[in-house]
N, CA and C of each residue as an Amber inpcrd file, in Angstrom:
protein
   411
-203.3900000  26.5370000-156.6140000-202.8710000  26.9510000-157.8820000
-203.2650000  25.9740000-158.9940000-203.0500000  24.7430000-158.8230000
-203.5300000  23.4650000-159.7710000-204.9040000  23.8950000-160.2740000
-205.7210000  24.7490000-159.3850000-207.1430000  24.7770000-159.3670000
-207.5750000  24.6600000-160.7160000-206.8750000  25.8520000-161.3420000
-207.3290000  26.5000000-162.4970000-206.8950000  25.3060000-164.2670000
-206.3670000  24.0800000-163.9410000-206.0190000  23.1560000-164.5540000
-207.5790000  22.4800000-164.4690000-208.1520000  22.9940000-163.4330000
-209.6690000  22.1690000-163.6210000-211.1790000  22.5420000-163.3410000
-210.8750000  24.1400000-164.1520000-212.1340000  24.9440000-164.7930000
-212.5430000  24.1180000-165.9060000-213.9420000  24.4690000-166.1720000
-214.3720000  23.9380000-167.4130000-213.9770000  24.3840000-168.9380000
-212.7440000  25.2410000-169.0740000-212.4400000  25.4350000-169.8520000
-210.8650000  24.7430000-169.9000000-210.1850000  24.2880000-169.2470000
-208.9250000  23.3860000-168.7920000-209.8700000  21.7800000-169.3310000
-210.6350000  21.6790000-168.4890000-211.1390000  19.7760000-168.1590000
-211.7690000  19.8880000-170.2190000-211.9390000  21.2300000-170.6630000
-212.9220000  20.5010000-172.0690000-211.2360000  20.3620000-172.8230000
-210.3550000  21.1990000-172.5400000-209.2030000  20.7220000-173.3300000
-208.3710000  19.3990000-173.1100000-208.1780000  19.3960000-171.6320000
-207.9520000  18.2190000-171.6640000-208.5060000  16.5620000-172.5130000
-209.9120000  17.0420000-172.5460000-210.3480000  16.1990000-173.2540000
-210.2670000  16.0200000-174.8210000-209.9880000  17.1230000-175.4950000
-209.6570000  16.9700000-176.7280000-208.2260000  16.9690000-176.6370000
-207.3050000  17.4320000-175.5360000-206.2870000  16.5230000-175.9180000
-206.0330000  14.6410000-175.8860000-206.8710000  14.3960000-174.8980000
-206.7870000  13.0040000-174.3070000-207.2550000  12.2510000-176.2030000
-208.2760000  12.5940000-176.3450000-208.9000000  12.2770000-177.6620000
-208.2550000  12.4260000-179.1250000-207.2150000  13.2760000-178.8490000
-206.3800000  13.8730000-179.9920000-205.2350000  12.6770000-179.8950000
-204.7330000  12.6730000-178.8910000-203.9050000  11.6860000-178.1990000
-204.5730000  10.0310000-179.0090000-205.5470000   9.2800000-178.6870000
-205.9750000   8.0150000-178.7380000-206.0150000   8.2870000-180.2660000
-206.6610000   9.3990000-180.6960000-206.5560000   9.0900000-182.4100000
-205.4160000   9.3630000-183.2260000-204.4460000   9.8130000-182.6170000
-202.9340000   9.6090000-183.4880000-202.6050000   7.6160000-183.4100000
-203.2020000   7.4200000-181.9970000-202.5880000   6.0720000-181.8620000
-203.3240000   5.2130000-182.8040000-204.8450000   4.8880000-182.8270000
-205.4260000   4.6170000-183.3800000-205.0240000   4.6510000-185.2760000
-204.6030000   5.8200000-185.7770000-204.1320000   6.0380000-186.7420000
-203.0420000   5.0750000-187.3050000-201.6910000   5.4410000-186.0430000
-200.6840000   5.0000000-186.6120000-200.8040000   2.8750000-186.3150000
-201.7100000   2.6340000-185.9010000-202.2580000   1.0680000-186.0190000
-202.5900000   1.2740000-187.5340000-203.8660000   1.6780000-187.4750000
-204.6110000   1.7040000-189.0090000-203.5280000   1.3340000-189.7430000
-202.3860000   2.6010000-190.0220000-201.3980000   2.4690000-191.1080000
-200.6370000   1.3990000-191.3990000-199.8760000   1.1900000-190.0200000
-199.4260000  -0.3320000-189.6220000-199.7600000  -1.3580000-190.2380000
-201.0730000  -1.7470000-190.5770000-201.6340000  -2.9710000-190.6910000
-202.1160000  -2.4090000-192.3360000-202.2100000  -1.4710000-192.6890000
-202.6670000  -0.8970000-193.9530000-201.1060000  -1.4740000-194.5490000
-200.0420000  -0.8870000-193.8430000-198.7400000  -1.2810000-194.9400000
-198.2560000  -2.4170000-195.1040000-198.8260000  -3.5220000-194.1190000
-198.4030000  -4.9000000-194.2730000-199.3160000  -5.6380000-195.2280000
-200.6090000  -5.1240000-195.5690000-201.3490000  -5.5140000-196.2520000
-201.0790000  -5.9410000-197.5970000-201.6770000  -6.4400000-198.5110000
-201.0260000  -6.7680000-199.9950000-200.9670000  -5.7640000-200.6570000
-201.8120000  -4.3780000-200.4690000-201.9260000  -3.1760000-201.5190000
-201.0570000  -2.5400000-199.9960000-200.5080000  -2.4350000-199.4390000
-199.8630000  -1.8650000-198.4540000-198.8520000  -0.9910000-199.4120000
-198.1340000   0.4750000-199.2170000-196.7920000   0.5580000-199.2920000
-196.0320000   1.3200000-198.2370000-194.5660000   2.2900000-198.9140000
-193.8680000   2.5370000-198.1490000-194.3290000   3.7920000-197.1220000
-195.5960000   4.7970000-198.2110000-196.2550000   5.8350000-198.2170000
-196.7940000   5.1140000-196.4650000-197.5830000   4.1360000-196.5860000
-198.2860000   3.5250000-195.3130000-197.5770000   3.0380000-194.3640000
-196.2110000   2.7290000-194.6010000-195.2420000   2.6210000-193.4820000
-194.4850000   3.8960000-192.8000000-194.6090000   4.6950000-193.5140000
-194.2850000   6.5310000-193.3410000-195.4020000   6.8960000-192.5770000
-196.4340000   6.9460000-193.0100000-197.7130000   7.3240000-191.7070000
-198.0320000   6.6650000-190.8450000-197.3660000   5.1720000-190.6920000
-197.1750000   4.3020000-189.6460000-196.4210000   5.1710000-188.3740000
-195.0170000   5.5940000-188.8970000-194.0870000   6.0230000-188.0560000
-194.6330000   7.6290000-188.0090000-195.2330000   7.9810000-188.9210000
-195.4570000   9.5500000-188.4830000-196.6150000   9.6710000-187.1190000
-197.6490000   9.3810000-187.3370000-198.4220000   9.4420000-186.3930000
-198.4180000   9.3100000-185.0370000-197.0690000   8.3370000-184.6000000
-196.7410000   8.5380000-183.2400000-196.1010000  10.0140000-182.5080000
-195.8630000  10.4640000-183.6080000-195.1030000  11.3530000-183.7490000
-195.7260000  12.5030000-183.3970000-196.8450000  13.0000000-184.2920000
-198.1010000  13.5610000-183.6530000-198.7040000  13.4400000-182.4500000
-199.0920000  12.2540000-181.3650000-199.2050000  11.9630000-180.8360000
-198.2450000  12.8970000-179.7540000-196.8220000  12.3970000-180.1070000
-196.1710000  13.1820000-179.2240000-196.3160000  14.6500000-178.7500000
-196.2490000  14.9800000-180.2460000-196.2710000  16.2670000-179.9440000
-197.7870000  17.0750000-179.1850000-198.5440000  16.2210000-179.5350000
-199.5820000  16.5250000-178.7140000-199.8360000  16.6890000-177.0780000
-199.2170000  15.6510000-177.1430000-198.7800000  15.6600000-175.2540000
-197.4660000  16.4620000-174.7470000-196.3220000  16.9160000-175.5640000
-196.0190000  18.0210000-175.4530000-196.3540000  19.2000000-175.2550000
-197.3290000  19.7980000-176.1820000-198.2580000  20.8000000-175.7570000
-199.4860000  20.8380000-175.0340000-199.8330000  19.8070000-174.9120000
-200.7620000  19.8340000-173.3860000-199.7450000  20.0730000-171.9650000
-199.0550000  19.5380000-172.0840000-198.1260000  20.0530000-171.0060000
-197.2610000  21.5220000-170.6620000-197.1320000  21.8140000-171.8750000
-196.4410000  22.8810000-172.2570000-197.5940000  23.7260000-171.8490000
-198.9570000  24.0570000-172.1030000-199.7240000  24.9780000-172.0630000
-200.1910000  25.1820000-170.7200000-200.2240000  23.3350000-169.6660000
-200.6170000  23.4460000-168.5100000-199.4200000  24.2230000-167.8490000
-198.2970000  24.3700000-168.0040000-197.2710000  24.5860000-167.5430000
-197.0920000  26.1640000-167.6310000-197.6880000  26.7310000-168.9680000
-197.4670000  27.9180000-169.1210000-198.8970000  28.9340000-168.1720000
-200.0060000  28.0880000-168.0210000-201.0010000  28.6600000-167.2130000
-200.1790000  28.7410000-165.8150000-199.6000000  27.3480000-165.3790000
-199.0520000  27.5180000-163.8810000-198.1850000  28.7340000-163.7920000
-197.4120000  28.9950000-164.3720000-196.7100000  30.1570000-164.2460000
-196.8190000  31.5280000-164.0590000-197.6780000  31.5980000-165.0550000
-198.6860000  32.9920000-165.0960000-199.4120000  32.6070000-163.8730000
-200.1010000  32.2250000-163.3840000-200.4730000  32.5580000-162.3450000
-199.9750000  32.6310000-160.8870000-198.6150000  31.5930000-160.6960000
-197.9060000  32.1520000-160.0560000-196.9560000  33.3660000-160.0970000
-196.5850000  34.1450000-161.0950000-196.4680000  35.3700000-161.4760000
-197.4290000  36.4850000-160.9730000-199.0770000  36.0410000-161.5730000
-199.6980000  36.8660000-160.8340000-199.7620000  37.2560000-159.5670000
-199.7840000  36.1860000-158.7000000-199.9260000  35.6520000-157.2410000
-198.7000000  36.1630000-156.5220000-196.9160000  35.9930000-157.4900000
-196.1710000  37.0600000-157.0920000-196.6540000  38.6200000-156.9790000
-197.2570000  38.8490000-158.2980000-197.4680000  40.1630000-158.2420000
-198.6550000  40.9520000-157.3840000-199.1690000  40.6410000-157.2130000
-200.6480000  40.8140000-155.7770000-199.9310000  40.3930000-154.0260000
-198.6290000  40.0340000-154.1980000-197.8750000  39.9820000-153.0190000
-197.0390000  41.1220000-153.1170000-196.6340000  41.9550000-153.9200000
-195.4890000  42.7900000-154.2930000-196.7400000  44.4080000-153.7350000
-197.6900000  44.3540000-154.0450000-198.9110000  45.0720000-154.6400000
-199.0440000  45.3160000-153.1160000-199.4840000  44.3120000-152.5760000
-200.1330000  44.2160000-150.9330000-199.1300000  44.5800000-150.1420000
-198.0580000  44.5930000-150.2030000-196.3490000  45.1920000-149.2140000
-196.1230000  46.4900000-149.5850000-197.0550000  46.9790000-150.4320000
-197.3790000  48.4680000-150.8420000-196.0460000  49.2300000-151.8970000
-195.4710000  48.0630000-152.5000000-194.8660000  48.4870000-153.1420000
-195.1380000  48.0070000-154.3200000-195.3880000  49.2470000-155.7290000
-195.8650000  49.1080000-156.7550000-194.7160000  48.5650000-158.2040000
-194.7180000  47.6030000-158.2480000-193.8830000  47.0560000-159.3780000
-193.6500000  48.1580000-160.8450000-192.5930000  47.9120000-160.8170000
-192.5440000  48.4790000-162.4090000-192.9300000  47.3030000-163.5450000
-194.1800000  46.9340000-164.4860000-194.0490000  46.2380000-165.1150000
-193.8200000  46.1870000-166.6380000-193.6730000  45.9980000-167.3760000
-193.4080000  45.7980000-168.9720000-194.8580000  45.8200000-169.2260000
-195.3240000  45.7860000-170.5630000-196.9050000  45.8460000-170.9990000
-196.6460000  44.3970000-171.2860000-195.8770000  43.3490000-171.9280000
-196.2540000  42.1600000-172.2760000-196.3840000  41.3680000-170.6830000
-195.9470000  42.0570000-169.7920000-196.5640000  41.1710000-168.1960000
-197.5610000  41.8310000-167.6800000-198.0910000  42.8230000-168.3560000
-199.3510000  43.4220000-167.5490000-200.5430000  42.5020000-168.7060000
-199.7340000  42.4950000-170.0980000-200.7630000  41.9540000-170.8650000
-201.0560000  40.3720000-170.1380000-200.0740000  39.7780000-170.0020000
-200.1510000  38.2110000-169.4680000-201.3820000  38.0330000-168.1060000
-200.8140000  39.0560000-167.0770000-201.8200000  39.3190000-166.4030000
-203.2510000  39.6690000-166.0670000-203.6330000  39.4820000-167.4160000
-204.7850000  40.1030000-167.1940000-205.5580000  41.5780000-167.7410000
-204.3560000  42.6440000-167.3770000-204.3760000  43.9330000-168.1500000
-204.5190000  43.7380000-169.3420000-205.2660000  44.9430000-170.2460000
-205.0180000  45.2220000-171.7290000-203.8070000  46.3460000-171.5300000
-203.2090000  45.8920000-173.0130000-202.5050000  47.0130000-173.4160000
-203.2170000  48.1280000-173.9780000-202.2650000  49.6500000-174.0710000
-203.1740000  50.2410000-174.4160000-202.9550000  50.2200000-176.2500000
-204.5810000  50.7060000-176.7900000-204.0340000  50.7740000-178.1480000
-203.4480000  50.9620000-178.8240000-203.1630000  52.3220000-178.2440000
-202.0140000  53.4270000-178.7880000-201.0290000  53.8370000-178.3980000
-199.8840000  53.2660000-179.1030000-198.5760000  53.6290000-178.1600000
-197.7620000  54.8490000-177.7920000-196.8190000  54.6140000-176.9250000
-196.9020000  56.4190000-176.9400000-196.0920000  57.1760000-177.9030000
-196.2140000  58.3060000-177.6770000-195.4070000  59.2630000-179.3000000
-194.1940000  58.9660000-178.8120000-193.6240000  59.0650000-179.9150000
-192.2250000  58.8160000-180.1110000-191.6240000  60.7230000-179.8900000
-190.6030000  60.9130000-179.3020000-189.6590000  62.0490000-179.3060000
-189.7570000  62.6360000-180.4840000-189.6150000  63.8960000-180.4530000
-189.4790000  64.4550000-181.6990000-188.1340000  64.2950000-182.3600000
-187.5300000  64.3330000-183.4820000-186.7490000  64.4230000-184.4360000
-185.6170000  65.9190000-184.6480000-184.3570000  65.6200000-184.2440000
-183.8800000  67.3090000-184.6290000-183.3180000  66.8180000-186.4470000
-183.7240000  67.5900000-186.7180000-183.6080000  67.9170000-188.5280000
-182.2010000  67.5760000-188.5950000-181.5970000  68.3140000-187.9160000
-179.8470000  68.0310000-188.0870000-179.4490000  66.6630000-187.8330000
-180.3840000  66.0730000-186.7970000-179.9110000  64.7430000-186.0160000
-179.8490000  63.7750000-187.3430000-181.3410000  64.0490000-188.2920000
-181.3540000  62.9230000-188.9180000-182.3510000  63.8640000-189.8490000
-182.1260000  64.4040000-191.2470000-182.9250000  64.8770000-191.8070000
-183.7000000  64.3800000-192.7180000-183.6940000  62.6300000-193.3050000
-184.5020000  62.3530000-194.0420000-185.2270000  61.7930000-192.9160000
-185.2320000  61.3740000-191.6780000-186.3700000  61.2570000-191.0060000
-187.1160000  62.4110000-190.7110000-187.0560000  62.8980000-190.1120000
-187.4870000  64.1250000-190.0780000-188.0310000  64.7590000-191.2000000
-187.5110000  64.5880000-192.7670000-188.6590000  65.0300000-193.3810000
-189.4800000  63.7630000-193.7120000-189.6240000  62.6450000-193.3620000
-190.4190000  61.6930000-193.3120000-191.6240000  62.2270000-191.9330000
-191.2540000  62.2760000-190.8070000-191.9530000  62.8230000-189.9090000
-192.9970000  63.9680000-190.1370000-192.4160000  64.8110000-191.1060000
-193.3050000  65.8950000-191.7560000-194.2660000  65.3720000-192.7680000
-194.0360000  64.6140000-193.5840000-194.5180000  64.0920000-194.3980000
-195.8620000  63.1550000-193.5200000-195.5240000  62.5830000-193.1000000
-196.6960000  61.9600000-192.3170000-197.5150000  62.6490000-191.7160000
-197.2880000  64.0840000-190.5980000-197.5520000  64.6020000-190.1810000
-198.7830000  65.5560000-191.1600000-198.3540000  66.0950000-192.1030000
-199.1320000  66.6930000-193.2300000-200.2530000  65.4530000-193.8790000
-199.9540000  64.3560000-194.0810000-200.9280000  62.9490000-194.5040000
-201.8290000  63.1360000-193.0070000-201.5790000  62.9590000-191.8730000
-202.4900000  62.8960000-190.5370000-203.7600000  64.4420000-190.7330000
-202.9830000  65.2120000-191.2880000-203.8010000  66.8910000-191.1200000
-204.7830000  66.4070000-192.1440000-203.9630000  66.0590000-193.3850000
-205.4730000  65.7560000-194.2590000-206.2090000  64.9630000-194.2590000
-205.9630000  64.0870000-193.5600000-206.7010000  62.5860000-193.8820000
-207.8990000  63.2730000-192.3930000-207.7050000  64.3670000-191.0690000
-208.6080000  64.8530000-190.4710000-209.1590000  66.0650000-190.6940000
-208.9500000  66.8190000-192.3260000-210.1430000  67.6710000-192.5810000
-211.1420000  67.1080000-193.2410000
């Protein structure tokens, strides 16, 4: 399962995170030593403390994203076990989308409208309906 943490499309992110990572640090030095300086100010002691900060959050979401691949694919890996015991899952479209599946473009029609139920929808429904006829002669 880890596998997929070390395709060449995982190992090139990792690396711009690793790199994203050293240059927040790198930064918040720069600033550091920028605000102690004689033209130093408070502005440079603020991006002192911000940049670690960045940093963080960077390695937050490298983790967060490795974490969200592991899942999905153990999800999948549930679901190709559910599949193979010959019983066919009911799924949602945002877990068929996660999986792999496309959704489809077009969603499905909506029920028709009783006039009584709700009559300014319904003449909204008409109204559209007549815009669809002309907009295909």
């Amino acid at each position: 399962m880890k596998r997929s943490l070390l395709t060449p499309r995982w190992l090139l992110l990792h690396a711009l995170f690793v790199v994203a990572f050293i240059a927040t640090c790198f930064l918040a030095v720069w600033q550091w030593e920028r605000a102690h300086d004689a033209g130093g100010s408070f502005q440079n002691l603020g991006y002192a403390l911000q940049w670690p900060l960045f940093g963080v959050f960077t390695l937050f979401l490298w983790v967060r994203m490795a974490r969200m691949t592991l899942h999905d694919e153990a999800e999948a890996a549930a679901g190709q076990a559910e599949d193979t015991a010959g019983q066919e899952p009911a799924e949602e479209p945002e877990r068929a989308a996660r999986a792999g599946r496309p959704r489809p473009l077009v969603p499905p029609q909506a029920p028709p409208v009783d006039p009584d139920e709700d009559p300014e929808l319904a003449a909204y429904n008409r109204y559209l309906a007549e815009l669809n006829e002309a907009e295909g002669r």
